[in-house]
Backbone and ligand atoms as CSV (ligand in chain L), in Angstrom:
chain,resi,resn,atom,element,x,y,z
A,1,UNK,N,N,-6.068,-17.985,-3.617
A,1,UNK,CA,C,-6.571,-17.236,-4.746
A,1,UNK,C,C,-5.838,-17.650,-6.023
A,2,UNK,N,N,-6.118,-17.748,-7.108
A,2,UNK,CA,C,-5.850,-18.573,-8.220
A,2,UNK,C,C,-6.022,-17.315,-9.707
A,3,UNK,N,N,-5.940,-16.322,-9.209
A,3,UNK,CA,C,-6.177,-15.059,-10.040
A,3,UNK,C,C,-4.903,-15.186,-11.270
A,4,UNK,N,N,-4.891,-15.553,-12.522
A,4,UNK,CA,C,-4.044,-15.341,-13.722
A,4,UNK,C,C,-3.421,-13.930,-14.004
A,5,UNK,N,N,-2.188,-14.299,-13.629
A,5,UNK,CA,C,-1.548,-13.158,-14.020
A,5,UNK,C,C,-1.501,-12.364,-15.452
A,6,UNK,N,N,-2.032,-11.198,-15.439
A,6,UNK,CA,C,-2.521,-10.365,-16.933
A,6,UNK,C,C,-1.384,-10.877,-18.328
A,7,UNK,N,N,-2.249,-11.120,-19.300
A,7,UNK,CA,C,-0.505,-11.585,-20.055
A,7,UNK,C,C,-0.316,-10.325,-20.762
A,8,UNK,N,N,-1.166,-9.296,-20.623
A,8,UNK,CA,C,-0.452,-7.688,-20.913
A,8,UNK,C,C,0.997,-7.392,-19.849
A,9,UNK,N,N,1.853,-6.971,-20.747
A,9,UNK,CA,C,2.677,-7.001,-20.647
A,9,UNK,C,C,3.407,-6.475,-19.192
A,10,UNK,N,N,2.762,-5.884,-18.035
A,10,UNK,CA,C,3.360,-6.035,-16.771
A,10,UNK,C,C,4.835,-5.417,-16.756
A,11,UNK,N,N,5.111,-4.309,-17.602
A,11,UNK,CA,C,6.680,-4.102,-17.767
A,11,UNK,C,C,7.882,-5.363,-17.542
A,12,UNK,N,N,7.613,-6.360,-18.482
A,12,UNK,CA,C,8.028,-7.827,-18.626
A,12,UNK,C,C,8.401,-8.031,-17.248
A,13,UNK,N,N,7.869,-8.227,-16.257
A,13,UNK,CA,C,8.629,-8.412,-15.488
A,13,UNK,C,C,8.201,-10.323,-14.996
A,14,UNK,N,N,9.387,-11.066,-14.607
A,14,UNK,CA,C,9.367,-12.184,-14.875
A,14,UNK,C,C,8.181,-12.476,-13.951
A,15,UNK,N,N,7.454,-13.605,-14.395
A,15,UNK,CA,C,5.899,-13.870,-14.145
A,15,UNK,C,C,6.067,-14.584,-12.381
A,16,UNK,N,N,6.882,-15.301,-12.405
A,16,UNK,CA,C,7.318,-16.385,-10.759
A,16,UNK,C,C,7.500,-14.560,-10.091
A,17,UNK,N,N,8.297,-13.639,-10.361
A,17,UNK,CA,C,8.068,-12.639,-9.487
A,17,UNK,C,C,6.742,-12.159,-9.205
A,18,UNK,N,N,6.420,-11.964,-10.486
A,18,UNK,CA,C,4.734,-10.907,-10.337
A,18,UNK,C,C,3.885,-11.893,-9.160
A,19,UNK,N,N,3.899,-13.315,-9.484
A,19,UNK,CA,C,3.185,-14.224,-8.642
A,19,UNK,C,C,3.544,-13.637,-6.903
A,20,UNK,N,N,5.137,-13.649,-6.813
A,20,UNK,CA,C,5.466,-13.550,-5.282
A,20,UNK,C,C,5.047,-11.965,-4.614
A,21,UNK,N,N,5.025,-10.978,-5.572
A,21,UNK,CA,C,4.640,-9.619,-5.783
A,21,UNK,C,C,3.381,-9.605,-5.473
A,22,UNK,N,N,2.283,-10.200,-6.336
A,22,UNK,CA,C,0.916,-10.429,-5.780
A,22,UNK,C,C,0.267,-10.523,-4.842
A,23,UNK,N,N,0.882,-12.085,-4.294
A,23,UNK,CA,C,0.601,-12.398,-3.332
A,23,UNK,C,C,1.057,-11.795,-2.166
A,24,UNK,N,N,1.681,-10.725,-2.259
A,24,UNK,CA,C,2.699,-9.840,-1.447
A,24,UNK,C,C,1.502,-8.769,-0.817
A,25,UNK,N,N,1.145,-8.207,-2.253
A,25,UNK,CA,C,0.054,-7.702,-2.237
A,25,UNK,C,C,-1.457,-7.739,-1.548
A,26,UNK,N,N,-1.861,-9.087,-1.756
A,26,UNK,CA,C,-2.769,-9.466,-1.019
A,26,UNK,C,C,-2.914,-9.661,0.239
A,27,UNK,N,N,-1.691,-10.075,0.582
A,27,UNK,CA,C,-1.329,-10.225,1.992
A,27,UNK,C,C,-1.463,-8.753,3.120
A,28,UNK,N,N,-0.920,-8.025,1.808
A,28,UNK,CA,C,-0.895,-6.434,2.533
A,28,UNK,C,C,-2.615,-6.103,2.859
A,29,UNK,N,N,-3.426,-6.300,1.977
A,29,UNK,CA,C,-4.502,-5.917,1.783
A,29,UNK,C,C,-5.481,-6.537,2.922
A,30,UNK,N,N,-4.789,-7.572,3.118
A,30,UNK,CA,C,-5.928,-8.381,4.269
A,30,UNK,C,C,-5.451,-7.656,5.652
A,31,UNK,N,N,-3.638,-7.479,5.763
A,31,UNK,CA,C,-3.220,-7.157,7.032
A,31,UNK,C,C,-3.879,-5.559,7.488
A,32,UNK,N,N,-4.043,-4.746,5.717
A,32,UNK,CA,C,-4.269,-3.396,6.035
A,32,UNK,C,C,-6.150,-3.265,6.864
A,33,UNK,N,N,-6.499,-4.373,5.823
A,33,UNK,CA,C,-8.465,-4.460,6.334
A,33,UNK,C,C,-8.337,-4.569,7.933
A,34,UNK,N,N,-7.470,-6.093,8.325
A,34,UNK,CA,C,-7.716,-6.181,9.871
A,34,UNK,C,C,-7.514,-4.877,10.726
A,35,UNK,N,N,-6.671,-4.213,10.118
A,35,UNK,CA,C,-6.008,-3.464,11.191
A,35,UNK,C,C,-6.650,-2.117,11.090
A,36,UNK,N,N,-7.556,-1.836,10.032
A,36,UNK,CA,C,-8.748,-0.760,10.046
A,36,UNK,C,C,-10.188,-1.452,11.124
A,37,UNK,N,N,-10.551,-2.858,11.109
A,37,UNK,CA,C,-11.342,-3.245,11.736
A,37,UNK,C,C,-10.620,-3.010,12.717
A,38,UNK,N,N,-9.672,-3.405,13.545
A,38,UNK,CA,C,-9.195,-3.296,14.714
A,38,UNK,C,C,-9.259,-2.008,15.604
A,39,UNK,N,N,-8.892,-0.435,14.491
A,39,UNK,CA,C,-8.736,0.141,14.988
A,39,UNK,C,C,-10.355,0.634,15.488
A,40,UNK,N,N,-10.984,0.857,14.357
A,40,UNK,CA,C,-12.565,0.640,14.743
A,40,UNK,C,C,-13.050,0.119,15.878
A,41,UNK,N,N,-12.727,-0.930,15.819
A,41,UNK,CA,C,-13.045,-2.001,17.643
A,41,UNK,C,C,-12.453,-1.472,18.735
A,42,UNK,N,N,-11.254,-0.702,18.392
A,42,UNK,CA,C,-11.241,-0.181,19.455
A,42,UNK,C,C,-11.679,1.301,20.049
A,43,UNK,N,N,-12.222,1.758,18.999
A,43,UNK,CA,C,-12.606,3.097,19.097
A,43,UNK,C,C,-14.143,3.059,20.188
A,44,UNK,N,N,-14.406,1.815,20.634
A,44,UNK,CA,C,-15.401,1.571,21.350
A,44,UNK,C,C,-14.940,1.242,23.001
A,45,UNK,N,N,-13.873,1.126,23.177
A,45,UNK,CA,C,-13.009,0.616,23.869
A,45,UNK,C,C,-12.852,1.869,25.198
A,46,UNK,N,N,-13.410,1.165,26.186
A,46,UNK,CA,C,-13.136,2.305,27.282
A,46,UNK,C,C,-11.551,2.961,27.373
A,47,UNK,N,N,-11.769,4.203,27.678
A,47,UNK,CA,C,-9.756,4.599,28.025
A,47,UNK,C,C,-9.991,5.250,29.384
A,48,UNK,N,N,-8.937,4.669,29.936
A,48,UNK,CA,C,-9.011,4.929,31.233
A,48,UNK,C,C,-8.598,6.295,31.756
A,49,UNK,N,N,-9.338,6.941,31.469
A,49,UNK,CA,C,-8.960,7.956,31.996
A,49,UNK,C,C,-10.018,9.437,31.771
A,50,UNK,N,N,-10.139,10.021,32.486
A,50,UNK,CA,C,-11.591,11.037,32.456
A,50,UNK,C,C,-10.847,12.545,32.007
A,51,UNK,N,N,-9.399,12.687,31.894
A,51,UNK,CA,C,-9.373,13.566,31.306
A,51,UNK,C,C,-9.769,13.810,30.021
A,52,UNK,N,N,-10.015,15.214,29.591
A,52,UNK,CA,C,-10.558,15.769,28.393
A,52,UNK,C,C,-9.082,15.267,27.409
A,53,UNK,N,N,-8.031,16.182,27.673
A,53,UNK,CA,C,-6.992,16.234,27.134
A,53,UNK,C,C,-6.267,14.636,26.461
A,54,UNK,N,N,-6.296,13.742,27.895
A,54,UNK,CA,C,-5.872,11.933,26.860
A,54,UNK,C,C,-7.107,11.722,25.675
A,55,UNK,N,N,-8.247,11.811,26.432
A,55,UNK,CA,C,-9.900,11.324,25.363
A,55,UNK,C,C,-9.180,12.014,24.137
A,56,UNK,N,N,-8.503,13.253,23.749
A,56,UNK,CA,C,-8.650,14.434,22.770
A,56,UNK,C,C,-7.714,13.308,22.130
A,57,UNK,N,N,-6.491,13.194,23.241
A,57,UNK,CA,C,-5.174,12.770,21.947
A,57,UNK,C,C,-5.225,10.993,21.614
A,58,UNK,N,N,-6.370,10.435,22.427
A,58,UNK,CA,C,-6.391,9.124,22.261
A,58,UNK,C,C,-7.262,8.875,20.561
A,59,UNK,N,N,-7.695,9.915,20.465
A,59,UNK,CA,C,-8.843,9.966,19.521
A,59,UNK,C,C,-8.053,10.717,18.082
A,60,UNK,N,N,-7.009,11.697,18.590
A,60,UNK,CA,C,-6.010,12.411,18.047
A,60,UNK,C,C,-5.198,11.032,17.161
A,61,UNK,N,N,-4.960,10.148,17.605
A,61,UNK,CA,C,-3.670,8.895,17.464
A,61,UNK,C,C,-4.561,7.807,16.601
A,62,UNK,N,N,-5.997,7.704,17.018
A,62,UNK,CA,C,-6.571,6.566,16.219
A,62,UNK,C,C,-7.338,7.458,15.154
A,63,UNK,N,N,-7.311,8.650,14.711
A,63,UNK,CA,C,-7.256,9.241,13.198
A,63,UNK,C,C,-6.144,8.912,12.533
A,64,UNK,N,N,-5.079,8.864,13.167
A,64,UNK,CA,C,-3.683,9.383,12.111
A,64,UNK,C,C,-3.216,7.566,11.872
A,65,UNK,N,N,-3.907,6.820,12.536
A,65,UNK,CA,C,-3.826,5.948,12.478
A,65,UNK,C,C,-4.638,4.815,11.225
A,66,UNK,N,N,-5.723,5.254,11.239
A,66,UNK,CA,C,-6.929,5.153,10.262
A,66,UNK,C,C,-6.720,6.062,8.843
A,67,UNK,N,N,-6.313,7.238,8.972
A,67,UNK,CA,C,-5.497,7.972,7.630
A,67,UNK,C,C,-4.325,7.004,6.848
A,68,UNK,N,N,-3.459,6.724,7.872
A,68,UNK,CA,C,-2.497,5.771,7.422
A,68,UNK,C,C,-2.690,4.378,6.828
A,69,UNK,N,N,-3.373,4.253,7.409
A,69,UNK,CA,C,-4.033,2.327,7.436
A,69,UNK,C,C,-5.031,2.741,6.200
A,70,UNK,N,N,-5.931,3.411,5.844
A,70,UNK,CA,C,-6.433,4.293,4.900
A,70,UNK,C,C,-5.726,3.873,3.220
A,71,UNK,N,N,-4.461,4.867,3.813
A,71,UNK,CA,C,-3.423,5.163,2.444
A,71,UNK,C,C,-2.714,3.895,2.104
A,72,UNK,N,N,-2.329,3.528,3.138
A,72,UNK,CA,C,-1.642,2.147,2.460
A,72,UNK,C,C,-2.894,0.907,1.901
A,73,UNK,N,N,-3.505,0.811,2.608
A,73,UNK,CA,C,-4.627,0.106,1.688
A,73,UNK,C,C,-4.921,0.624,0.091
A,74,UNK,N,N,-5.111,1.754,0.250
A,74,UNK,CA,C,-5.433,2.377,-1.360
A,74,UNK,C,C,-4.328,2.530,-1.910
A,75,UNK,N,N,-3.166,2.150,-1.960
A,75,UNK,CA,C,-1.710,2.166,-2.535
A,75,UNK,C,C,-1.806,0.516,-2.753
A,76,UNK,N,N,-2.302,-0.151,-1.925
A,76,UNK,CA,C,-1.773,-1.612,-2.257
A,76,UNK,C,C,-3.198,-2.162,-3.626
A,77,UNK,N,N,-4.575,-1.498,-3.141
A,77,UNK,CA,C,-5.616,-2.148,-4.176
A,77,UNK,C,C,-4.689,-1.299,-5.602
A,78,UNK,N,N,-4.605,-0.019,-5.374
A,78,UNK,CA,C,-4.214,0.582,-6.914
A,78,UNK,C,C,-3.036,-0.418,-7.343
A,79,UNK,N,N,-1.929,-0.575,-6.678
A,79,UNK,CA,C,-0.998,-1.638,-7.118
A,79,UNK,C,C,-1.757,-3.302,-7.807
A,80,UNK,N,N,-2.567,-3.717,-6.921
A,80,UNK,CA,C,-3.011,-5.009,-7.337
A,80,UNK,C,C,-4.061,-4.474,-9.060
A,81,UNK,N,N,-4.423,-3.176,-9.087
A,81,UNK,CA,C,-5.497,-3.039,-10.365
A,81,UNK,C,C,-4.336,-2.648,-11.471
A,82,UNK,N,N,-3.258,-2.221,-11.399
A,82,UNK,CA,C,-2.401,-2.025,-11.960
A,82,UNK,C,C,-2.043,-3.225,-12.648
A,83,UNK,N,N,-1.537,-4.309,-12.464
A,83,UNK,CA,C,-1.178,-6.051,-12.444
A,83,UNK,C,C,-2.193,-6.261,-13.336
A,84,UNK,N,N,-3.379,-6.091,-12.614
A,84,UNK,CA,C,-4.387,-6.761,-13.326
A,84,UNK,C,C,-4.571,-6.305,-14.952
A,85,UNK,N,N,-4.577,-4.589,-14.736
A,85,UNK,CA,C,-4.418,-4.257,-16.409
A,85,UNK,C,C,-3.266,-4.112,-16.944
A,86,UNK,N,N,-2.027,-4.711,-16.619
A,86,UNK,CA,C,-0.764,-4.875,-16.887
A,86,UNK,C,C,0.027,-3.906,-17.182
A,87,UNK,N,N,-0.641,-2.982,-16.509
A,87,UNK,CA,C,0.698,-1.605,-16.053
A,87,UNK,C,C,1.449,-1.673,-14.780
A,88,UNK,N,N,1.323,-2.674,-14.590
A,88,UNK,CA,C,2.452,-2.731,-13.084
A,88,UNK,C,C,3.820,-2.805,-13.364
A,89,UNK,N,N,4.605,-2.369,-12.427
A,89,UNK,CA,C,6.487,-2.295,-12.589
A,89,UNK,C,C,6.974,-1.068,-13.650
A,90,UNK,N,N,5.439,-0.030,-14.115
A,90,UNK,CA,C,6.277,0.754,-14.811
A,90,UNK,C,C,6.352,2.512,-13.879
A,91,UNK,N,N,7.235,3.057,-13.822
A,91,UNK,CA,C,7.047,4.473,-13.364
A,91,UNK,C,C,5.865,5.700,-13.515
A,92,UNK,N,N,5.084,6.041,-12.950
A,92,UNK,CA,C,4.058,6.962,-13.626
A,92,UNK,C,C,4.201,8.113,-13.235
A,93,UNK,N,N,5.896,8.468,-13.701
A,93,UNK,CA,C,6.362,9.690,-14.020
A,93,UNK,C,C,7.157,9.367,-15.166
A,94,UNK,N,N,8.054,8.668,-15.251
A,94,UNK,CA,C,8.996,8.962,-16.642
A,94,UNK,C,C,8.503,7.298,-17.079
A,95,UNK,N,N,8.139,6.261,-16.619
A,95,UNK,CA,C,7.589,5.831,-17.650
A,95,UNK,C,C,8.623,4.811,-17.941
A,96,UNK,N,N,9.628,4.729,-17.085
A,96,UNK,CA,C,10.707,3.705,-17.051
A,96,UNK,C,C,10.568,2.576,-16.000
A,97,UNK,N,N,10.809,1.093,-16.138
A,97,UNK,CA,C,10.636,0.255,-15.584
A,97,UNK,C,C,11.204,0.643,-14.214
A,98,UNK,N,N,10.204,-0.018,-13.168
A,98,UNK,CA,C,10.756,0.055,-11.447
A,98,UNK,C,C,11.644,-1.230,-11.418
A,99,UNK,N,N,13.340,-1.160,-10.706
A,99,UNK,CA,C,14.016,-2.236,-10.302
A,99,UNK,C,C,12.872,-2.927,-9.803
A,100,UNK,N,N,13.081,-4.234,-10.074
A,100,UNK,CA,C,12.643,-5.710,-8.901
A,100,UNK,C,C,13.107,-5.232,-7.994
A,101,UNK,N,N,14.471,-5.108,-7.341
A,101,UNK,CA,C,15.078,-4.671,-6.221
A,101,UNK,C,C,13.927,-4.134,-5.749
A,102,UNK,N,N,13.440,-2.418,-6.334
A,102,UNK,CA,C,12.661,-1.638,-5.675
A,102,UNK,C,C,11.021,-2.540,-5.261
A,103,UNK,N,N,10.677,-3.042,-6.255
A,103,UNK,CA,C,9.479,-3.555,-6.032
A,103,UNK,C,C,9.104,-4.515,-5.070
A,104,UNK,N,N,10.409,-5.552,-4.802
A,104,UNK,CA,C,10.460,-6.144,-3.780
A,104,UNK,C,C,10.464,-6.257,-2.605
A,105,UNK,N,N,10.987,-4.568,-1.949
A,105,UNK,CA,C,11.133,-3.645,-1.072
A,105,UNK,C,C,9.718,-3.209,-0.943
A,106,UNK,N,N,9.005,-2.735,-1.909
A,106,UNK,CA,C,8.301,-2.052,-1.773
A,106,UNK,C,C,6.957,-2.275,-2.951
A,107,UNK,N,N,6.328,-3.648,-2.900
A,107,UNK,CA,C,5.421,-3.897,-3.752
A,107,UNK,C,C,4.641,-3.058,-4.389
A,108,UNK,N,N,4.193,-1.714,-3.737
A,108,UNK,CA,C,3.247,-1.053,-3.956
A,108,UNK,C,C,3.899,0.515,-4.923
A,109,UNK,N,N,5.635,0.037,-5.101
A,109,UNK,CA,C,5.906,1.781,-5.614
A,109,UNK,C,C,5.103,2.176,-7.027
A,110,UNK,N,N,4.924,3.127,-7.032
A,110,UNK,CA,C,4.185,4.028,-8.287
A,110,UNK,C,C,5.545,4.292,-9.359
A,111,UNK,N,N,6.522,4.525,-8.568
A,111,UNK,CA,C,7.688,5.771,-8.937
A,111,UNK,C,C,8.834,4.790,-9.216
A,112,UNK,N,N,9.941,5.112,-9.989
A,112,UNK,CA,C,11.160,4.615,-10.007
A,112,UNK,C,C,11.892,5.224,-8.866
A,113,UNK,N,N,13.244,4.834,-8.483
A,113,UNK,CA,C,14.159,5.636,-7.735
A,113,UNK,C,C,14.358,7.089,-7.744
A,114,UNK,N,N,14.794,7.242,-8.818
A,114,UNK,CA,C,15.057,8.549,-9.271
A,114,UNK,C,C,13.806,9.565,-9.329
A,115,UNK,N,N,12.405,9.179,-9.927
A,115,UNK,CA,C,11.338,9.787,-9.910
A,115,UNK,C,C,10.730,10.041,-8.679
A,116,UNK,N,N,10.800,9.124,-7.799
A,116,UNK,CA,C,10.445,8.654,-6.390
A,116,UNK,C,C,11.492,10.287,-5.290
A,117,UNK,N,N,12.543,10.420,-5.593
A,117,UNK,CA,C,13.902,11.154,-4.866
A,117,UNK,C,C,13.132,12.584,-5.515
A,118,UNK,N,N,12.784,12.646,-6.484
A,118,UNK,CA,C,12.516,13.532,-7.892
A,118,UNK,C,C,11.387,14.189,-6.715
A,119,UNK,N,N,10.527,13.540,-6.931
A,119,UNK,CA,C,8.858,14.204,-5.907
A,119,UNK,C,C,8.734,14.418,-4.684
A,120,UNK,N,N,9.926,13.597,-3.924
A,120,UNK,CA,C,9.883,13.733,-2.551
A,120,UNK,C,C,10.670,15.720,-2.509
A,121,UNK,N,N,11.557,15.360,-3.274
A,121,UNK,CA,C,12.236,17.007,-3.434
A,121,UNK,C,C,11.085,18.306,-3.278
A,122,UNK,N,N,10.356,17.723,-3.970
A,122,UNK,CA,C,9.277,18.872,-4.816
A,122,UNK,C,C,8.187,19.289,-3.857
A,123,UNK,N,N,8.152,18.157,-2.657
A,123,UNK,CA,C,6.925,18.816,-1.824
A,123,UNK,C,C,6.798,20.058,-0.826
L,1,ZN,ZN,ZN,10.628,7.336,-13.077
């Protein structure tokens, strides 16, 4: 993919990163698609077993599974539309640049450290 990195300003963050960030990104996005098709494919998938109770929690495990696979997909496209309109790397709570450190860890954060510690408190 050959997609130009936005020359809006991206909370300056140096461009050879945003590139490795991206593609970080994309990568997530393809691994998150397979693994929603997958779980799908297998939702067709005999389970061995005739109890009510496994059928309940086998079916129980590939929701919470599909919720998840779900959320991180829509965390990684909002991250990649972010880039694109060159609000990526900034906090969308206080509005202060995210460490590289953090972003590198975690391509997809919304939050700085502190804002991130800040909301987890609050739930
Ligand atoms: Zn913040």
């Amino acid at each position: 993919m050959t997609q130009q990195i936005s020359a809006v300003d991206n909370h300056r963050l140096d461009p050879a990163e945003l590139t490795v960030l991206r593609a970080r990104l994309h990568e997530d996005r393809l691994f998150r698609r397979q693994q929603l098709q997958d779980i799908a494919q297998g939702a067709n998938d005999p389970v061995e077993t005739t109890y009510a109770a496994d059928l309940a929690a086998h079916s129980e495990i590939r929701h919470k599974l599909t919720v998840a696979a779900q959320t991180a997909l829509a965390e990684t496209e909002a991250a990649l539309a972010r880039m694109d309109a060159g609000r990526y790397g900034g906090c969308g709570r206080c509005g202060r640049t995210i460490s590289i450190q953090c972003l590198t860890v975690h391509p997809q954060a919304r939050y700085c450290t502190p804002c991130h510690h800040f909301l987890e408190t609050q739930r």
